[in-house]
N, C-alpha and C positions, 0 to 999 in steps of 0.2 A: 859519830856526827852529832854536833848539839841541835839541836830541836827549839824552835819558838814556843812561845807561849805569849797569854795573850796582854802580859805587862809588857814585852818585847816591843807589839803590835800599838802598845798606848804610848811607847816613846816617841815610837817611830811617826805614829801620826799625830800628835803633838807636834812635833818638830817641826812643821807643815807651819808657811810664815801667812797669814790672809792676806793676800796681793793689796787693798784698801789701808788697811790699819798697821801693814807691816809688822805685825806681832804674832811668835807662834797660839796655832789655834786654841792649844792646851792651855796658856795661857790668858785666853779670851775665854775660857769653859765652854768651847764649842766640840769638844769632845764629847758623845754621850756612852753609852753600854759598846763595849769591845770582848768579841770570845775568838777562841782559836779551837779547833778540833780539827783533825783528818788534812790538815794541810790546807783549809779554809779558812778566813778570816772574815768574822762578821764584823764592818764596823760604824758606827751609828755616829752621825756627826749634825750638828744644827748651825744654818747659817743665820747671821744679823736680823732680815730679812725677809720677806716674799718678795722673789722676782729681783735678788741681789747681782748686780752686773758680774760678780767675779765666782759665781757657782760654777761654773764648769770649771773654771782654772782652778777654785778648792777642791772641786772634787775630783778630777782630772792627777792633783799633788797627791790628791792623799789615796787614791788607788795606788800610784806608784810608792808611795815610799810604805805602805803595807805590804806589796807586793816585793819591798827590797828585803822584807825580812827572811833570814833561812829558814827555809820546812815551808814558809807561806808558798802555796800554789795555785792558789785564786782568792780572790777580793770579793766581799760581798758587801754593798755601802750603801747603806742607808741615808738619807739627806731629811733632814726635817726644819723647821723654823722654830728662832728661839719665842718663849711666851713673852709679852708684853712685860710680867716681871723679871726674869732676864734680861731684856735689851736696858731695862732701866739699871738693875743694878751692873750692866756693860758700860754704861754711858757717864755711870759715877764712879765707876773704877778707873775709865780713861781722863777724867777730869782729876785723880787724886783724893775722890771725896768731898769735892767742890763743887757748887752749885752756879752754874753758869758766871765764873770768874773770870776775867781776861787772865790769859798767863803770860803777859809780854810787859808788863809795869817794869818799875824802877828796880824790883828785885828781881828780875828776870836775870838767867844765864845764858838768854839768846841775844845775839848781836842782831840788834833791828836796827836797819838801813836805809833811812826814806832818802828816795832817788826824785830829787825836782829839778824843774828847769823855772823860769821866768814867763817862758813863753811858749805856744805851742811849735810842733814843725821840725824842733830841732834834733828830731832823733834819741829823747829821754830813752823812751819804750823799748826801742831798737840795743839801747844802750842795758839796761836795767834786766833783760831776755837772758843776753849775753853773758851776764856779768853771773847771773844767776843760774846759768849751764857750766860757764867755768869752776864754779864755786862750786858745785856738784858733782863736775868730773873730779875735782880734789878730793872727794870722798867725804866732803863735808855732808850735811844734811841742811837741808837747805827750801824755806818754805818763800814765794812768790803771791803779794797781794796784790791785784791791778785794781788800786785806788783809784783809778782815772775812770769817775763811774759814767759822765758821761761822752769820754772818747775813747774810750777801754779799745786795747788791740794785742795785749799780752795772748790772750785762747789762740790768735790768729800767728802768733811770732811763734808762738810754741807748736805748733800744731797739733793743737785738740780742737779739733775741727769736725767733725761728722762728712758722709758723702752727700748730704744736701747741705749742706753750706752751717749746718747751726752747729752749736758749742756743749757737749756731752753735759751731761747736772751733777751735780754732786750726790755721792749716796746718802740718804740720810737714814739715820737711825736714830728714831725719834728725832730728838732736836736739836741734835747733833749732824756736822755734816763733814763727810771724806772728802775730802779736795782731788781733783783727779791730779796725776801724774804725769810729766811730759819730760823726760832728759833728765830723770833723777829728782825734779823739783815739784814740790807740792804746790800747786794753782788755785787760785779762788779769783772768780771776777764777776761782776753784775751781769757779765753776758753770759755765762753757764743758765741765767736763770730769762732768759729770753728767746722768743720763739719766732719764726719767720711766719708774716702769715700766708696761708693758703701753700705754705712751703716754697713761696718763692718769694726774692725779692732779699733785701737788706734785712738784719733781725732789728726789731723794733727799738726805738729813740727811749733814751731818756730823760726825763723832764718833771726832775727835781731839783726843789729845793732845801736848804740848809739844814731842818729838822730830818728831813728821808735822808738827807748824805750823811749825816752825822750819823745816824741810826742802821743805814749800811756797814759803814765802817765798821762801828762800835760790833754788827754781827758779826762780820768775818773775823774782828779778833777774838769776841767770844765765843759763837756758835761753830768754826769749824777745827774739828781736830786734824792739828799738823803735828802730833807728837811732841818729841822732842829735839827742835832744831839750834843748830849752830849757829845758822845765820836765817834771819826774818827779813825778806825785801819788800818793802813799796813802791809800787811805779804811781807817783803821785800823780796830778793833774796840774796842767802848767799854772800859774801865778800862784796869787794867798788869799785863794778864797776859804769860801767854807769849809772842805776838805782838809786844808793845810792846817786849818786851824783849829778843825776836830783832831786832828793826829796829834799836833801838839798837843792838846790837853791829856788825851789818850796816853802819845807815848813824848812823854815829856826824857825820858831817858836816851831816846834813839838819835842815830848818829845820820849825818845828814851827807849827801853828796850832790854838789849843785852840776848840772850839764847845761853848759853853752853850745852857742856855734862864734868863730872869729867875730862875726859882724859886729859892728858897736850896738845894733838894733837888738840884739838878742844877749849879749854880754849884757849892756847897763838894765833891763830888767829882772837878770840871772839874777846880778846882786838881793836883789829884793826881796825873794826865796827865801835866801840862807837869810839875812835878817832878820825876816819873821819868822823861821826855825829858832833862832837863838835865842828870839823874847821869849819865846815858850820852854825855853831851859836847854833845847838840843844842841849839839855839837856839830859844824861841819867839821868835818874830815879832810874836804879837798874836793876841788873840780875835775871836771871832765872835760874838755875845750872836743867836740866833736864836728865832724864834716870840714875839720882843717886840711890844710895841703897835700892836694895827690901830686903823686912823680909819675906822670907821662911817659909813656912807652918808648918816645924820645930823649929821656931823661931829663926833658924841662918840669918845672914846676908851676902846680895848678893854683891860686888861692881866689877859688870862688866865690867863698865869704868873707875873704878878707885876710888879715891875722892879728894876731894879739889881743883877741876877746878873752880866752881863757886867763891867762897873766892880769888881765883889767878885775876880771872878777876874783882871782887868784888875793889880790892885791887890795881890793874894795874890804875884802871879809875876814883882810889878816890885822888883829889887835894887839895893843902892848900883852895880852893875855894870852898868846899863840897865832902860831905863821900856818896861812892855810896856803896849799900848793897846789900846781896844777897835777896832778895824779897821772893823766894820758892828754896826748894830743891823735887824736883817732882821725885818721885822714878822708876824703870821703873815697866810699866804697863801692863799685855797685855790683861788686859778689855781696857784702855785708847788706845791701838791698835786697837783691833778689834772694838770698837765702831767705830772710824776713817775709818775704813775702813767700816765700815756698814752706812756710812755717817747722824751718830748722837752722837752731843757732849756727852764725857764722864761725864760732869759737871752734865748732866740731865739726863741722860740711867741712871749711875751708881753714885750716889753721894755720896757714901760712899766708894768706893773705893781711895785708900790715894792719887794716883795721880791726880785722879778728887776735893781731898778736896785741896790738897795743892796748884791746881791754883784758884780754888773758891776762899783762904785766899787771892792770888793777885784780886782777882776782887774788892774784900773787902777791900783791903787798896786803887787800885784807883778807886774806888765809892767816898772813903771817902776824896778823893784830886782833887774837880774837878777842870779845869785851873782858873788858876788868870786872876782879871780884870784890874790889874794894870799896866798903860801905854795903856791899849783899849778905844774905845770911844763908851758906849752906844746907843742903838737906842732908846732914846727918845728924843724929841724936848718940849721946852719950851711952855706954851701955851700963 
């Protein structure tokens, strides 16, 4: 019978992924001194942290997969915190060697997607949740900004909600920060970092301006690690204010998707979005005409707000230079509501319901468009 030993026991828990950073521990050097003897396994591991949200689940892994090794018959596991110079030379390893860099610029290989509307009301959020749980269950990787700092509702669609009503924080390590997780998708939003007061009530307002939103942004693209994603979504904030126009500068590469509703009141403003995306260098891609025609249990047909807004704005934003389309016409829903507000996308609760298929068909057409490498420069080096 072959026998462990205690490099057997450093594979094994190595292999062990940190639920936060998604990377094995071994790889993070949270591995410390590993022995085997007598069918025992001593094994020393350090987390990020004091008082890290996901220590039991690291430590909970890597009991078991010591425990999977042959001849191992008991685990013996040490947990300690890494020193202040650890977490820093962590923090530059996850950056690349780079000192607080955006990594979503013009040379980026993630497809970043800023989701606007015109106006508020029309379901952007609802829209952008969805889009970004589909795109997840594809096996993409897939990171979630709720730009929208001060009507933010993504914590709440996704359900990272706590049982008093507030929104879980990001882990930080140093000055870096984990974005929590919800449906496969990495989340950052101004409301993780706001608190209810006296624990009751709405969590607190915010009431800024142009210099603090810019400067918001600007951290979540810098200060949190979302690894390395596929696709980067924003849930913008309706019109072109400040916001729209920090991103533009920001991410002057990113590809743009405009959401209406039929109404002419919500269409002839959609236009105006995607305009001022594309004086800042961005691309739309295509609309969204949302809260269009339901088919009644009767099989008549509903149009509450109307029809032909999405084709209006379809039609406004398309130039001798390229034809933007309407992407989905999303009918209204009110499973796609109530799931939203029961904070679980409708793409996954209910995927047969027609407005949960008709943004699934958007996930589907950008899965199958991931960005261009054309004019980027790889990271490989010659040998």
């Amino acid at each position: 019978m072959t026998t462990a030993n205690a490099d057997d026991v450093r594979r094994a828990v190595g292999a062990v992924s940190d639920p936060e950073l998604r990377r094995p521990i071994g790889e993070l050097d949270m591995v410390r001194d590993i022995s085997f003897q007598d069918g025992v396994a001593r094994v020393g591991i350090v987390l990020t942290i004091v008082g890290c949200p996901a220590a039991d689940r690291i430590a909970s892994d890597v009991r078991a997969a010591a425990a999977s090794v042959p001849g191992v018959t008991e685990v013996a596991l040490d947990v300690g915190v890494m020193s202040p110079q650890e977490r820093k030379a962590l923090t530059e390893r996850l950056r690349g060697g780079k000192t607080r860099e955006m990594p979503f610029g013009p040379g980026t290989l993630t497809r970043v997607i800023a989701v606007t509307s015109g106006k508020g009301g029309v379901g952007k959020s609802t829209v952008t949740a969805n889009l970004a749980a589909a795109l997840a269950a594809r096996g993409l990787a897939v990171g979630l900004i709720d730009a929208d700092v001060h009507g933010f509702s993504i914590p709440g669609q996704l359900g990272l909600v706590d049982a008093d009503g507030s929104v879980p924080q990001p882990t930080r390590i140093d000055d870096l920060m984990l974005p929590p997780v919800a449906f496969g998708v990495k989340v950052i939003s101004i409301g993780m970092f706001l608190r209810r007061t006296g624990g009751e009530g709405p969590l607190g307002a915010v009431a800024w301006r142009g210099p603090m939103l810019h400067r918001t942004v600007q951290q979540f693209l810098t200060d949190v690690y979302f690894g390395d994603l596929d696709v980067l979504l924003l849930d913008m904030p309706p019109g072109t204010g400040d916001v729209a126009i920090s991103v533009g500068q920001l991410l002057p590469n990113a590809d743009v998707l405009v959401v209406t509703t039929p109404q002419t009141a919500a269409s002839d403003v959609a236009v105006r979005s995607g305009l001022v995306a594309r004086q800042t260098g961005q691309r739309v891609i295509g609309v969204i005409e949302n809260m269009a025609a339901m088919t009644l249990p009767d099989g008549t047909t509903l149009e509450l707000f109307g029809s032909g807004g999405g084709d209006a704005v379809a039609g406004a934003l398309t130039t001798a230079d390229g034809e933007v389309a309407v992407l989905a016409s999303v009918p209204l829903s009110p499973t796609l509501r109530q799931d939203a507000d029961a904070g679980i996308p409708a793409v996954l609760a209910h995927p047969d319901d027609p407005a949960a298929q008709a943004i699934d068909r958007v996930a589907t057409q950008l899965a199958a468009q991931p960005r261009g490498l054309s004019g980027r420069a790889l990271p490989f080096r010659p040998n």
